[in-house]
N, C-alpha and C positions, 0 to 999 in steps of 0.2 A: 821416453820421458827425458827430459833435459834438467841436468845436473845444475843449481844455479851456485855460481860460484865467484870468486870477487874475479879469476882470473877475462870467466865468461863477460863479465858486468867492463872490465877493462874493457875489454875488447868490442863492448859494443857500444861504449861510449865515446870510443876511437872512430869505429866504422859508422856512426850514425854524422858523426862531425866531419869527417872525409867527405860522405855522402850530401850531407848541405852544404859545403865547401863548394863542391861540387858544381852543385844544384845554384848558388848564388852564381859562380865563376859562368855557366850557361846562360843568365837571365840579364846578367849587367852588359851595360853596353862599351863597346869597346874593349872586351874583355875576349882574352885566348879562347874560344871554343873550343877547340882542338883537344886544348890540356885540359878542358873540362870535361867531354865528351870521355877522355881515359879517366880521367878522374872518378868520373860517376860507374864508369863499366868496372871498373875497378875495387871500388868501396863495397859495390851493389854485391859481387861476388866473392869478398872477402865476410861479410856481413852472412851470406846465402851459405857459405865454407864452415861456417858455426855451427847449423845445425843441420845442414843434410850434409851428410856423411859420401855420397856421390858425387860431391865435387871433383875433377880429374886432379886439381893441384890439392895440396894441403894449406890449412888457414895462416899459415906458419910465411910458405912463399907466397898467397897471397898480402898478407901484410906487408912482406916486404915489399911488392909489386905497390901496394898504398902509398908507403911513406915514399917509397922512389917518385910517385906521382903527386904525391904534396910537397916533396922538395921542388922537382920541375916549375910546378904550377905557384911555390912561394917565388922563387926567381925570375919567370915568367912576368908577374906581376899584371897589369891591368887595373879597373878599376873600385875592384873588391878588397875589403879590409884585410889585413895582414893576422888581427888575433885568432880566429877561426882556424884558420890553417896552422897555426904554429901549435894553437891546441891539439890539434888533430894528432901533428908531427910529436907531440910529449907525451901524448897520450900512447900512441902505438908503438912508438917507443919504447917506451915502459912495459905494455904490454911484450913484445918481441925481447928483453929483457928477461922479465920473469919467467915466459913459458917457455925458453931453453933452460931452463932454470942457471942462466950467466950470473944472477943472484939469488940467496934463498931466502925469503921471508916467510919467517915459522906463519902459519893459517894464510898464506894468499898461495902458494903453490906448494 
C-alpha cells in the first residue's frame, strides 16, 4: 500500500511534467530528439522509482538524473515552449530539496 504524502504528490507532479516535456520535445518538429528520447527514459523511471521499490537507482539520483535532463533539454532548446520545462526544473527541485530534508517544513517532510 502506498503512503500518499505531499512529498509523494511533489514528486509526481515533477515526474508527470518531465514526462510531457518530454513527450512534446519528441512530437515537435525541429526539435532535439535525442534530448527527448533521455528525457522521456528518464522521467518514465524516476516516476516507476516511486513505487516499486526494485528500481536498481534510488528516486533520489533518479531526480537528479531528471532535472540534469531538463536543464540540457531547456538549453538545447528547439521548438517547444520554455514554461513546461522550467516547471518541471521548480518542481523537482523543490522536491530534491525537501526529501534530503536541506529544508524542514513541519507536515511536508
Amino acid at each position: 500500500m502506498i503512503t500518499l504524502s505531499w512529498l509523494l504528490l511533489i514528486a509526481l507532479v515533477g515526474g508527470v511534467l518531465a514526462l510531457v516535456d518530454g513527450i512534446w520535445r519528441l512530437r515537435a518538429r525541429g526539435g532535439s530528439t535525442v534530448v527527448g528520447v533521455i528525457e522521456v527514459i528518464v522521467a518514465a523511471l524516476f516516476l516507476l522509482s516511486l513505487f516499486i521499490p526494485g528500481i536498481p537507482w534510488g528516486s533520489v539520483v533518479l531526480g537528479v538524473a531528471t532535472l540534469i535532463a531538463l536543464v540540457v533539454a531547456l538549453f538545447a532548446g528547439g521548438r517547444t515552449g520554455r514554461g513546461v520545462t522550467i516547471a518541471a526544473i521548480v518542481v523537482i527541485a523543490i522536491w530534491l530539496v525537501l526529501v534530503n530534508r536541506w529544508l524542514i517544513i513541519p507536515g511536508i517532510n
